[in-house]
Every structure is written in C-alpha cells, then in structure tokens.
N, CA, C and O of each residue as an XYZ file, in Angstrom:
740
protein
N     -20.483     -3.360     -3.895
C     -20.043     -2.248     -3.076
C     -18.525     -2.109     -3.166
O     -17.709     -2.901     -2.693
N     -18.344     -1.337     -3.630
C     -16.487     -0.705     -3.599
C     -16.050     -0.792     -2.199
O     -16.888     -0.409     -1.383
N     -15.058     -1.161     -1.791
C     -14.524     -1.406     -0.475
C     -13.835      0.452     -0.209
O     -13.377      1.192     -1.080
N     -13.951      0.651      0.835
C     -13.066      1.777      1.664
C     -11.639      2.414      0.613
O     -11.369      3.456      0.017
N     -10.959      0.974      0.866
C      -9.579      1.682      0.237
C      -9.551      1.617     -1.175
O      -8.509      1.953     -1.738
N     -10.568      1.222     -1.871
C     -10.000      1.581     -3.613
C     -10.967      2.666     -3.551
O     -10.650      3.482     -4.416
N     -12.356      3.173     -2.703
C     -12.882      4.543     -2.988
C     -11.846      5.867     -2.557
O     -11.873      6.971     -3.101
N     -10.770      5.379     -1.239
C      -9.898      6.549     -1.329
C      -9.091      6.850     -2.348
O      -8.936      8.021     -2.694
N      -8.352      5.623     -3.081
C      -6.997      5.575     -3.666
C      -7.834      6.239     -5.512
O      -7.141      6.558     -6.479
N      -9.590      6.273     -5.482
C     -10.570      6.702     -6.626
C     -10.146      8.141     -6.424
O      -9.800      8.978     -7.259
N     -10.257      8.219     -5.126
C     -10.732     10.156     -5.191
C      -9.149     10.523     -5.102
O      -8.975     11.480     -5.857
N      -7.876     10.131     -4.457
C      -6.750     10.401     -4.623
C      -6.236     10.808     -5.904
O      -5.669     11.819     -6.321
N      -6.760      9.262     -6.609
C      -6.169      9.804     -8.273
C      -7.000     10.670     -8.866
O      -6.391     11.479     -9.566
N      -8.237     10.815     -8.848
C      -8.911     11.831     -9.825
C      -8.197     13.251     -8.941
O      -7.747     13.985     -9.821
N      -7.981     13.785     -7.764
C      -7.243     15.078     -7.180
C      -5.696     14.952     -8.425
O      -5.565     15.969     -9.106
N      -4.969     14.174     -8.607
C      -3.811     13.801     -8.737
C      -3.853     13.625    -10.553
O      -2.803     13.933    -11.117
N      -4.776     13.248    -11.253
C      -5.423     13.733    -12.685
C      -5.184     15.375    -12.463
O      -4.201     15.993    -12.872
N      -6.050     15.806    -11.892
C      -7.069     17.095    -12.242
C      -5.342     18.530    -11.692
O      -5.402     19.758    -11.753
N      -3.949     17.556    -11.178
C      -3.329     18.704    -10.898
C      -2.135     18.146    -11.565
O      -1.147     18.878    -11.630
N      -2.088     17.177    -11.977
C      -0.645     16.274    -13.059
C       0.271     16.184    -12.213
O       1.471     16.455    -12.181
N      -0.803     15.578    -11.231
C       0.731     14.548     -9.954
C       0.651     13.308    -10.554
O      -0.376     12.932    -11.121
N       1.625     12.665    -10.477
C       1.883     11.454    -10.852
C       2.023     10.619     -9.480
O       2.809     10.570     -8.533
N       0.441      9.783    -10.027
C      -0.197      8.917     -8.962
C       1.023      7.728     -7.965
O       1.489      7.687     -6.826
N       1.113      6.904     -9.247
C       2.583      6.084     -8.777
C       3.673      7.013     -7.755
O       4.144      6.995     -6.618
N       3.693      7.571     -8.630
C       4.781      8.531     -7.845
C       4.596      8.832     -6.111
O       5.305      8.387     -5.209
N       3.505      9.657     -6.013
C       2.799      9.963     -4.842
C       2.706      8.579     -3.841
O       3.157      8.615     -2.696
N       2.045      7.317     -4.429
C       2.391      6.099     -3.819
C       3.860      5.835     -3.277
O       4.143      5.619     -2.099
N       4.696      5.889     -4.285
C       5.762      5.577     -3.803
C       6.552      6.726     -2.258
O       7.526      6.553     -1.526
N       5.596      7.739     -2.354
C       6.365      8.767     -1.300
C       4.835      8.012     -0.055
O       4.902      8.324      1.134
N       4.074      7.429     -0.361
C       3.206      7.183      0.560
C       3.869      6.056      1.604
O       4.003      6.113      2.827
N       4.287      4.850      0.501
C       4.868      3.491      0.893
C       6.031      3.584      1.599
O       6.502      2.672      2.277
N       6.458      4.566      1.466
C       7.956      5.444      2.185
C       7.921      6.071      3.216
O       7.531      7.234      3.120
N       8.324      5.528      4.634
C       7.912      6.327      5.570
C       8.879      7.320      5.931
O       8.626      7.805      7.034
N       9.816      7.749      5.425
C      10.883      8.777      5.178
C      10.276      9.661      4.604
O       9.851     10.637      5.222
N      10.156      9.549      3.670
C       9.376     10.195      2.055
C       7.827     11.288      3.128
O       7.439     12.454      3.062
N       7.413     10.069      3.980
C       5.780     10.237      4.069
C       5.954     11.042      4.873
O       5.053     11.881      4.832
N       7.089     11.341      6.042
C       7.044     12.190      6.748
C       7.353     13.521      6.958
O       7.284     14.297      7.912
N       7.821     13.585      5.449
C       8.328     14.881      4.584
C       6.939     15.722      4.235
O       6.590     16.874      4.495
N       6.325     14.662      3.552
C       4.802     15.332      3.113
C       3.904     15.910      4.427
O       3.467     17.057      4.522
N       3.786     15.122      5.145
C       3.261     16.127      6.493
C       4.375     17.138      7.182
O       3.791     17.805      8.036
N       5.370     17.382      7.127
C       5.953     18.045      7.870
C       6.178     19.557      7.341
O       6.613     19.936      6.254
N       5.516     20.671      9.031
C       5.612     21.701      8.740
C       6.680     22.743      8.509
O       6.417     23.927      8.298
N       7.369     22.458      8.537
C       8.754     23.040      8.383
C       9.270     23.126      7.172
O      10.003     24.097      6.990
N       9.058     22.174      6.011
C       9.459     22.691      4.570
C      11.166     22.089      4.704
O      12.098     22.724      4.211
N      11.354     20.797      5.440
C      12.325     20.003      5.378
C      12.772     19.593      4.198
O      13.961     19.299      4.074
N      11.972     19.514      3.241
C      12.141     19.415      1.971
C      12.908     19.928      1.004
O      13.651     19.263      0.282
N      12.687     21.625      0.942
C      13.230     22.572      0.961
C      15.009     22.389      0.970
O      15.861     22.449      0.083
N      15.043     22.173      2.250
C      16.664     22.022      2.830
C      17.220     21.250      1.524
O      17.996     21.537      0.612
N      16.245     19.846      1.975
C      16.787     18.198      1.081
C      17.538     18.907      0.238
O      18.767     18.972      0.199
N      16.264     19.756     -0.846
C      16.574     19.969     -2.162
C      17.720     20.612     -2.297
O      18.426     20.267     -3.244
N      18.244     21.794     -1.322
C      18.966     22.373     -1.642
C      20.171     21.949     -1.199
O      21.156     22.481     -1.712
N      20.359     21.003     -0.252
C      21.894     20.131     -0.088
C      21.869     19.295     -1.129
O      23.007     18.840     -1.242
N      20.971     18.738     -2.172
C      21.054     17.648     -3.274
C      21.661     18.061     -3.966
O      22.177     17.225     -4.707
N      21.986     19.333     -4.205
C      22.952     20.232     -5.492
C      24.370     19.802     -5.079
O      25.217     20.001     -5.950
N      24.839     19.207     -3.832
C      26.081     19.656     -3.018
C      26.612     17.760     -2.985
O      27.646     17.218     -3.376
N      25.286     17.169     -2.297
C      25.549     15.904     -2.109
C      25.289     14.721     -2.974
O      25.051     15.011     -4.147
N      25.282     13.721     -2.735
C      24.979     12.353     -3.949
C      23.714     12.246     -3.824
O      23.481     11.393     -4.681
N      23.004     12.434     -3.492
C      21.060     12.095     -3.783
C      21.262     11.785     -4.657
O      22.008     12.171     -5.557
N      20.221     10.556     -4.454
C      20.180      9.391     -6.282
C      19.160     10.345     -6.689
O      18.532     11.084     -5.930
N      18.998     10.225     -8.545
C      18.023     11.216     -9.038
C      16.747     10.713     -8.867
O      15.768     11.342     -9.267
N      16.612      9.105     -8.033
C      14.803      8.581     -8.086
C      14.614      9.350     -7.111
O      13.543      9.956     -7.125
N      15.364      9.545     -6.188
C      15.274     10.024     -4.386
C      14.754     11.911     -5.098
O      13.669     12.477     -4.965
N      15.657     12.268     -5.607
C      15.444     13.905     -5.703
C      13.987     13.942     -6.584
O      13.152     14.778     -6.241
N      13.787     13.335     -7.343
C      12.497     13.187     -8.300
C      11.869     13.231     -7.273
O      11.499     14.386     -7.065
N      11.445     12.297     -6.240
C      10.489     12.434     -5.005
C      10.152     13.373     -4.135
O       9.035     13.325     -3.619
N      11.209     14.571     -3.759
C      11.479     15.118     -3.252
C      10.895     16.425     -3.659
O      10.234     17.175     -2.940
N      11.477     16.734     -5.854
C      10.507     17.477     -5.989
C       8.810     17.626     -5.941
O       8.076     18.579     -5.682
N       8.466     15.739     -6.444
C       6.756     16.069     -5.788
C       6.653     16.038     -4.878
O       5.467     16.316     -4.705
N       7.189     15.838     -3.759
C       6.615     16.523     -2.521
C       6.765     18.310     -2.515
O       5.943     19.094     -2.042
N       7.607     18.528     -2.949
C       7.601     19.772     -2.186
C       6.657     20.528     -3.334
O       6.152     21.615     -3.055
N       6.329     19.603     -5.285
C       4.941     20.449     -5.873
C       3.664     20.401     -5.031
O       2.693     21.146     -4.899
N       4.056     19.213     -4.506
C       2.157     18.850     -3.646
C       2.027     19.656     -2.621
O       0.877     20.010     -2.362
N       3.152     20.170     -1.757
C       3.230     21.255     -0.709
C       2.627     22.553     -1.180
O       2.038     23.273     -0.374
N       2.747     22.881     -2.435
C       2.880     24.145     -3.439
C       1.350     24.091     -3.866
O       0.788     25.143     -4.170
N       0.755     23.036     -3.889
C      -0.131     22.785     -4.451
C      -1.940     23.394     -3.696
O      -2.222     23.369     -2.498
N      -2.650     23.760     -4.564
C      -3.983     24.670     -3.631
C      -4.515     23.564     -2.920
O      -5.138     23.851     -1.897
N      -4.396     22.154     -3.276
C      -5.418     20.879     -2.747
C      -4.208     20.305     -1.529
O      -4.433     19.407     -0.717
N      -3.193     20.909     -1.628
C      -2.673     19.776     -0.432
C      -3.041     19.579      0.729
O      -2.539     18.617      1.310
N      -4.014     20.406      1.429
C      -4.659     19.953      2.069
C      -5.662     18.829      2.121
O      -5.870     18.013      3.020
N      -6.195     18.970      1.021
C      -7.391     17.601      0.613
C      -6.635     16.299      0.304
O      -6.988     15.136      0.501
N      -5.244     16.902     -0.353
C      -4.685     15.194     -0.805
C      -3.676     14.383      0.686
O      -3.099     13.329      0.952
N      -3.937     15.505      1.207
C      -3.057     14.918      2.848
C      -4.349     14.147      3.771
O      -4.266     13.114      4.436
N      -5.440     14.955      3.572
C      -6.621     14.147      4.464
C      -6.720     12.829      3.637
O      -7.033     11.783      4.205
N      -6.460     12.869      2.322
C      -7.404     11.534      1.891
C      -6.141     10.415      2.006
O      -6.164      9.187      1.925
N      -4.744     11.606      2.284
C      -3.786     10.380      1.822
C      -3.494      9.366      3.792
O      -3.016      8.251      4.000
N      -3.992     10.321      4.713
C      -4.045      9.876      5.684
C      -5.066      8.880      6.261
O      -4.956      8.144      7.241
N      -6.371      9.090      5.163
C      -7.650      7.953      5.088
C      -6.672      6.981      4.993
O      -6.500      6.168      5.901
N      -5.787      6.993      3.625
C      -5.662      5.522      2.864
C      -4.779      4.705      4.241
O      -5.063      3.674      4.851
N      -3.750      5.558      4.376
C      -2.846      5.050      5.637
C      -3.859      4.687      6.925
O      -3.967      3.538      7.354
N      -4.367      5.486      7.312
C      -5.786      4.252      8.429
C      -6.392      3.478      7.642
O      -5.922      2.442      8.113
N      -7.038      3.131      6.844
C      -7.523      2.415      6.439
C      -6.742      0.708      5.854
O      -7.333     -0.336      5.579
N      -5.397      0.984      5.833
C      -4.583      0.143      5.601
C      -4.628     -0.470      7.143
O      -4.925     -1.639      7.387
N      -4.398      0.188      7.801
C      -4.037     -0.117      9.379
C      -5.320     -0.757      9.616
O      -5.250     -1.788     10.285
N      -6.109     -0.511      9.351
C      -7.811     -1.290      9.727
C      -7.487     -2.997      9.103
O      -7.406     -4.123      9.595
N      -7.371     -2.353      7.702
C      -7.277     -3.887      6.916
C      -6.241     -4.894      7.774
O      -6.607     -6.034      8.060
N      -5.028     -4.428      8.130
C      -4.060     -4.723      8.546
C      -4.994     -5.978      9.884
O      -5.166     -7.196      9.940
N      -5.342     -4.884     10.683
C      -6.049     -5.047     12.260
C      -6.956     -6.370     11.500
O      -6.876     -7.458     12.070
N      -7.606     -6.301     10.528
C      -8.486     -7.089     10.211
C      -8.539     -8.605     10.077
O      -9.135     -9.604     10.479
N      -7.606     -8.204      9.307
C      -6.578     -9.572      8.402
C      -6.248    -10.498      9.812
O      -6.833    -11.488     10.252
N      -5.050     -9.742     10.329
C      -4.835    -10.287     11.761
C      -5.424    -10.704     12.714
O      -4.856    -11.179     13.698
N      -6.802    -10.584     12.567
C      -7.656    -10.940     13.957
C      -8.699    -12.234     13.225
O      -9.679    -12.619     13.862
N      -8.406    -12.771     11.994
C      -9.109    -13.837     11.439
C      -8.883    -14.782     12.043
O      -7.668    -14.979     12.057
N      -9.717    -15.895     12.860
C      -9.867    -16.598     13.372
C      -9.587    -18.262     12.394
O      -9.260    -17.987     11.240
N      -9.636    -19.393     12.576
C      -9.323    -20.631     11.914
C     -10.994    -20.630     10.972
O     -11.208    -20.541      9.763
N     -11.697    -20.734     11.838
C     -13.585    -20.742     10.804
C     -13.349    -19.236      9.439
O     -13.443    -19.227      8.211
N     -13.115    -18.461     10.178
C     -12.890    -17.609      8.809
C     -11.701    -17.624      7.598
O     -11.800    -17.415      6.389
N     -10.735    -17.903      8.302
C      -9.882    -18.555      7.534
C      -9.867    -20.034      6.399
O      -9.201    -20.329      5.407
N     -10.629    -20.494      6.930
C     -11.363    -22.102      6.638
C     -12.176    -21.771      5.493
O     -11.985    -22.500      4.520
N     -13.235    -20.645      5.330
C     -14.335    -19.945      4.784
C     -13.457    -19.638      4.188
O     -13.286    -20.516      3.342
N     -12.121    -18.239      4.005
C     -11.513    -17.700      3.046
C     -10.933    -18.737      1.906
O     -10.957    -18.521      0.694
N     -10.359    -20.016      2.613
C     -10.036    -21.584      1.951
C     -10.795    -21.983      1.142
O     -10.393    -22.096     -0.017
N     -12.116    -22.321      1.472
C     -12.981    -23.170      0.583
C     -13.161    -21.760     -0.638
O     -12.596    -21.922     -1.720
N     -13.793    -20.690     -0.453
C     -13.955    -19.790     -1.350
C     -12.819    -19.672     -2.592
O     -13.174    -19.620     -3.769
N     -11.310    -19.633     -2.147
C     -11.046    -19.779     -2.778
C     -10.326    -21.176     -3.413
O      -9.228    -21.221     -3.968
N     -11.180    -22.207     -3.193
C     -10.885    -23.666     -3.823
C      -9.600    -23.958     -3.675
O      -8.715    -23.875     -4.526
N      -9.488    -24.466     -2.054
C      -8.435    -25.348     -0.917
C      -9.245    -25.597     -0.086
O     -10.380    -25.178      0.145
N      -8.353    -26.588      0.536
C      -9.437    -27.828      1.950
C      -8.975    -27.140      2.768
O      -8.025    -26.368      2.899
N     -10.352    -27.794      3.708
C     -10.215    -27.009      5.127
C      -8.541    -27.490      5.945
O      -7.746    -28.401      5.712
N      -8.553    -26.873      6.497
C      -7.253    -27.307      7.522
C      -7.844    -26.848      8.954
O      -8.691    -26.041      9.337
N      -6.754    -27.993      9.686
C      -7.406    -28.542     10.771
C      -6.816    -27.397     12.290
O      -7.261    -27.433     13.437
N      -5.827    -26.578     11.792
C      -5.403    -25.805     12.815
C      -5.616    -24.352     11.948
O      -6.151    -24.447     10.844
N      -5.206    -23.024     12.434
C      -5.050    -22.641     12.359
C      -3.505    -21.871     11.528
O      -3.442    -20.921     10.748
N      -2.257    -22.877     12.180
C      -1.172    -22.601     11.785
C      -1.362    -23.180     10.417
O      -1.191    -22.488      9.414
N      -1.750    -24.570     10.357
C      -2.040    -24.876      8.640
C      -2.589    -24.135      7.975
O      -1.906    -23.912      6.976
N      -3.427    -23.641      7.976
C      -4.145    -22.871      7.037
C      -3.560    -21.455      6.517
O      -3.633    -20.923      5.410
N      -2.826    -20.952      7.978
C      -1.467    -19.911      7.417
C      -0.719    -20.365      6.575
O      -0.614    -19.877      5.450
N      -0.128    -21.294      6.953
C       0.807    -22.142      5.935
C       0.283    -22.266      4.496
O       1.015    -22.135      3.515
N      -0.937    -22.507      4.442
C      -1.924    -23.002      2.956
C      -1.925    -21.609      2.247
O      -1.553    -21.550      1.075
N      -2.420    -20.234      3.059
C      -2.456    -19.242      2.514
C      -0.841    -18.922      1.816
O      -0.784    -18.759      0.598
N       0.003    -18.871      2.365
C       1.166    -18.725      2.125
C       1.245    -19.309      0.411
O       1.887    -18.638     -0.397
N       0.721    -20.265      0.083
C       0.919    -20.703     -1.058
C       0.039    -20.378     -2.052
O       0.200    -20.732     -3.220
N      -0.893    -19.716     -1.652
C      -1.951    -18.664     -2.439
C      -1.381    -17.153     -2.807
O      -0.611    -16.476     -2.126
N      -2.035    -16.792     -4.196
C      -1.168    -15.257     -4.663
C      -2.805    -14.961     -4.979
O      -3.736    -15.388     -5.662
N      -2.447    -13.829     -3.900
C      -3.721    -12.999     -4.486
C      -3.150    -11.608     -3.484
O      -2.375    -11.693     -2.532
N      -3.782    -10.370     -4.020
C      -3.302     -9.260     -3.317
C      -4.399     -9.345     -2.172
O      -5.528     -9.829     -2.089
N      -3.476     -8.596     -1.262
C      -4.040     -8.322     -0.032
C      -5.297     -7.612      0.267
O      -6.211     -7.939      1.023
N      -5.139     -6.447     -0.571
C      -6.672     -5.826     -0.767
C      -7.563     -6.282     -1.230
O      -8.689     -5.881     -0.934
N      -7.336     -7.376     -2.204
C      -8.481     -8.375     -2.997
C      -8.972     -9.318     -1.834
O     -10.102     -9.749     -1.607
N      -7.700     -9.521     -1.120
C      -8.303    -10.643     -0.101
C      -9.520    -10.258      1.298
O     -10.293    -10.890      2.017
N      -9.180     -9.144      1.143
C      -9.579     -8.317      2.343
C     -11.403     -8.171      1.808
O     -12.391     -8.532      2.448
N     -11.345     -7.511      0.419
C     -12.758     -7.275     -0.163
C     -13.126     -8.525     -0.387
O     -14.345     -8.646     -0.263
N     -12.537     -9.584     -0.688
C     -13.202    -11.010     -0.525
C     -13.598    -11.065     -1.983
O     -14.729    -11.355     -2.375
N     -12.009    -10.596     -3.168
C     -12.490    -10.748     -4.615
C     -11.989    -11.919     -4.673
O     -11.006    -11.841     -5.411
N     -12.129    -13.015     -4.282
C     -11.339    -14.225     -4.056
C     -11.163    -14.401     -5.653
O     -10.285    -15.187     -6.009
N     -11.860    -13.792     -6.570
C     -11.729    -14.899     -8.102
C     -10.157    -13.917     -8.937
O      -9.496    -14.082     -9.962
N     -10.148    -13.225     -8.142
C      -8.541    -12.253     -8.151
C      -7.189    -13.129     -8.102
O      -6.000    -12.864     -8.285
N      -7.878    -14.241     -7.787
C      -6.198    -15.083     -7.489
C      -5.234    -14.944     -8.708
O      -5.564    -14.584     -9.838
N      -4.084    -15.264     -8.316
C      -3.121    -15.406     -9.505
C      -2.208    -16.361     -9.384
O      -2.267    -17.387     -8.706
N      -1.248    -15.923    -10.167
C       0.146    -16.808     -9.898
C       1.357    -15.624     -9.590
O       1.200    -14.500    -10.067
N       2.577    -15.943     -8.763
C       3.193    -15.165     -8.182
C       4.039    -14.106     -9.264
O       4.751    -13.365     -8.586
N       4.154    -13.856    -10.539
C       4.923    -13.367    -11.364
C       3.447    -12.617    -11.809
O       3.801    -11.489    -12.154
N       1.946    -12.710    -11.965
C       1.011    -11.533    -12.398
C       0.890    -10.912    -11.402
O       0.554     -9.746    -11.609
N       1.055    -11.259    -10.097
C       1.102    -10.319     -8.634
C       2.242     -9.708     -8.889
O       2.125     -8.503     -8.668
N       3.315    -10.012     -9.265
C       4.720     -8.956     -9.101
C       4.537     -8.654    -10.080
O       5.420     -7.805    -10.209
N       3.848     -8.689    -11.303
C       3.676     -7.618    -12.194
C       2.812     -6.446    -12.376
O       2.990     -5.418    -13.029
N       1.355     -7.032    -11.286
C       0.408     -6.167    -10.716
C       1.059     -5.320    -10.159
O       1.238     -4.232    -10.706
N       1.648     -5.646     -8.757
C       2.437     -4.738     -7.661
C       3.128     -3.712     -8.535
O       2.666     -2.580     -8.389
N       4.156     -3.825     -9.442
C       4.446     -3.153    -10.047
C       4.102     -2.051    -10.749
O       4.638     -0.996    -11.088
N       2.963     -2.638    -10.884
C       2.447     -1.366    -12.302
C       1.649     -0.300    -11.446
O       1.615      0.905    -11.693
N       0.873     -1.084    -10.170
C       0.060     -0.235     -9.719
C       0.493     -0.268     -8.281
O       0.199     -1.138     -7.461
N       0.999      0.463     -8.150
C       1.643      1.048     -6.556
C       0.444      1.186     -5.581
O       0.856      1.149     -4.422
N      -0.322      1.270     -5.626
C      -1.094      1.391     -4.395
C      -2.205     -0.134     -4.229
O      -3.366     -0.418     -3.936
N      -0.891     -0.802     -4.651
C      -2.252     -2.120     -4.542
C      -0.497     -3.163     -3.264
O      -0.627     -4.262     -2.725
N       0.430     -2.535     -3.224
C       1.537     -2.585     -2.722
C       0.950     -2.439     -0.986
O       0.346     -1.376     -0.846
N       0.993     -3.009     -0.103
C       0.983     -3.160      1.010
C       2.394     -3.059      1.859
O       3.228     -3.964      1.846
N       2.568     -1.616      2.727
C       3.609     -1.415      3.063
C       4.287     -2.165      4.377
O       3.787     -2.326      5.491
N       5.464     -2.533      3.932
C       6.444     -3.564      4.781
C       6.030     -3.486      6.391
O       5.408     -4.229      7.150
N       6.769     -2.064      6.532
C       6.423     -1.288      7.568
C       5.538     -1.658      8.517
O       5.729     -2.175      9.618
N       3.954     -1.138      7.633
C       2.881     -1.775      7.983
C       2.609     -3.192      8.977
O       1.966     -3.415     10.003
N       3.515     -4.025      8.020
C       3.150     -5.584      8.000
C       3.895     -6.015      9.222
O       3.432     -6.819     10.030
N       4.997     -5.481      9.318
C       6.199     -5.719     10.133
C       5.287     -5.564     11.692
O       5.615     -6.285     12.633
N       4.223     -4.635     11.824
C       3.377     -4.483     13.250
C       2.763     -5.838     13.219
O       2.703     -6.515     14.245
N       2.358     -6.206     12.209
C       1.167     -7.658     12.343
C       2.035     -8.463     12.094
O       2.712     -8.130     11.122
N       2.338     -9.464     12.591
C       3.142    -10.902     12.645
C       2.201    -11.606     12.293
O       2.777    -12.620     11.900
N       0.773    -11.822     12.117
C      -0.340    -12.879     11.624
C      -0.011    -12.562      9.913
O      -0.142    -13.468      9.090
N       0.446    -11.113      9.493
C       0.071    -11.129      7.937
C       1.191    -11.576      7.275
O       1.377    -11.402      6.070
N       1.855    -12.080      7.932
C       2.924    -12.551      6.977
C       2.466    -14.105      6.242
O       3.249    -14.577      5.418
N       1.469    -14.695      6.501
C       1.114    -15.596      5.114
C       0.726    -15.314      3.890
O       0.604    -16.097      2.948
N       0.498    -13.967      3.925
C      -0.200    -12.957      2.891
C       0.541    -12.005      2.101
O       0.245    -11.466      1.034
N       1.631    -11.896      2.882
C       2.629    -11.604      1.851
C       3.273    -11.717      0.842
O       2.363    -12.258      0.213
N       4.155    -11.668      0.060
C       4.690    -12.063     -1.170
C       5.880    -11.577     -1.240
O       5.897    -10.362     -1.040
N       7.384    -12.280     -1.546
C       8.560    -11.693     -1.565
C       8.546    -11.033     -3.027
O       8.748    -11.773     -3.990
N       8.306     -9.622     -3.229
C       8.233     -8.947     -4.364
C       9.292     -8.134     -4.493
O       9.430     -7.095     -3.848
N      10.546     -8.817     -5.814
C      11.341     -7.758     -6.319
C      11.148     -6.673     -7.032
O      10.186     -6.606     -7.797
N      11.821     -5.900     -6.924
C      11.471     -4.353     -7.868
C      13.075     -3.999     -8.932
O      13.122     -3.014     -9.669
C-alpha cells in the first residue's frame, strides 16, 4: 500500500509534468514558508515582488521562485495544485503528530526492525535513533530496509525535494528531533 504522502507528492508531479512546472522547484516554494504564503495569497503579492526585483537586489534563486509562483497563479490547475499542495502540508503535520506521539514499545519495535537493541528508556532509544539515517517518510511508512548512511540521505534530500521534511514543521515537535539530520545544501 503506498502511504498518503508519496500518493499526493504522485498526483502533484504528474499535474506539474502535464503543465512544465518544475517539481523541485514547486517543493522548494512549498518547504518555504515565505515562498508558501505567496502561493496562497489573494492579492497577487507576487506581482509587486516581481516588479520591485527590477529596482532591488533579489538574488536570481529568490526571483526564479517568484516567477513560478506567479506561472502557477496563471495557471488553469492552480486550483487543483493548491488543494493537493495543502494535502501534502496536512499530511506532513499528521506524520509529524505521529512520529511524536510514539511511545518506548513502538519505538523498541521501530529498533529491532531496523536491527538495534531494545533500550531501556525511552530517552535512549531517541538517542539510538539519532544515530540511524533513514528519511523520515520511510520511517513513518515503516520502509525500515531504506536505511542509509548520512552522505546517501544528503544526497537523497538533495535530489528529491519533497522527501525534505520542513524545519519549520519540526521546530513544533520537539520529540522529532532524533529523526532529523543536519543537512547541508
């Protein structure tokens, strides 16, 4: 069974194929809560951006963003790619809620599955995860055989932006920070 968030981030990219948005791209204005609040907003704030960017220093990654938002605004589906892109964002928040509410027995279970000993508290076993690389969404669908080492995760993260779990996000849950990964870009 396909989990929730790779069937949204399925139907996102085939919308995002079928109109030559560039998927990454769109991620990166997703993972951005500056960026993200541009894409919902009715006012065409965007608009403005663009047209003080002629005047001011906007870096050209920042204005690149700026123009897909304001193509996806332009666009006949932006309505459909705003519902599904607002799935992915709850659905992160679920995983999020999820992750965080794992108890020491499930945690213990997530351990042995992926071949580590049980630990005897709870805080250990945070600690144990901490030294495990596997993405968050893998962990969540329970692809435990996904593990890696910390340089194919920052090369994963990289390539595929929506496998990127936003800071933001994480920064609400204080439990997910064993699950994290300090990932440079």
């Amino acid at each position: 069974m396909i989990p929730l968030y790779k069937q949204y981030c399925n139907q996102l990219l085939t919308l995002c194929e079928n109109n030559h948005i560039s998927y990454n791209g769109l991620f990166d204005v997703i993972n951005n809560p500056d960026l993200c609040s541009l894409l919902f907003d009715p006012t065409n704030e965007v608009l403005v951006l663009l047209q003080d960017s002629k005047n001011s220093g906007i870096s050209k990654c920042r204005l690149k963003k700026y123009k897909l938002i304001r193509r996806l605004k332009n666009n006949p589906d932006y309505f459909e790619i705003c519902d599904i892109i607002h799935n992915i964002k709850e659905e992160r928040k679920q995983i999020g809620k999820r992750l965080a509410s794992y108890d020491l027995p499930t945690l213990n279970d997530s351990l042995i599955k992926l071949g580590e000993d049980l630990c005897p508290s709870i805080t250990q076993a945070r600690k144990k995860l901490k030294t495990i690389h596997i993405n968050i969404y893998d962990y969540d669908a329970g692809e435990y055989d996904k593990r890696t080492d910390l340089t194919s995760l920052r090369l994963d993260i990289k390539k595929n932006h929506d496998r990127r779990y936003p800071l933001d996000d994480a920064k609400f849950n204080r439990e997910l920070t064993p699950l994290l990964q300090h990932i440079c870009f």
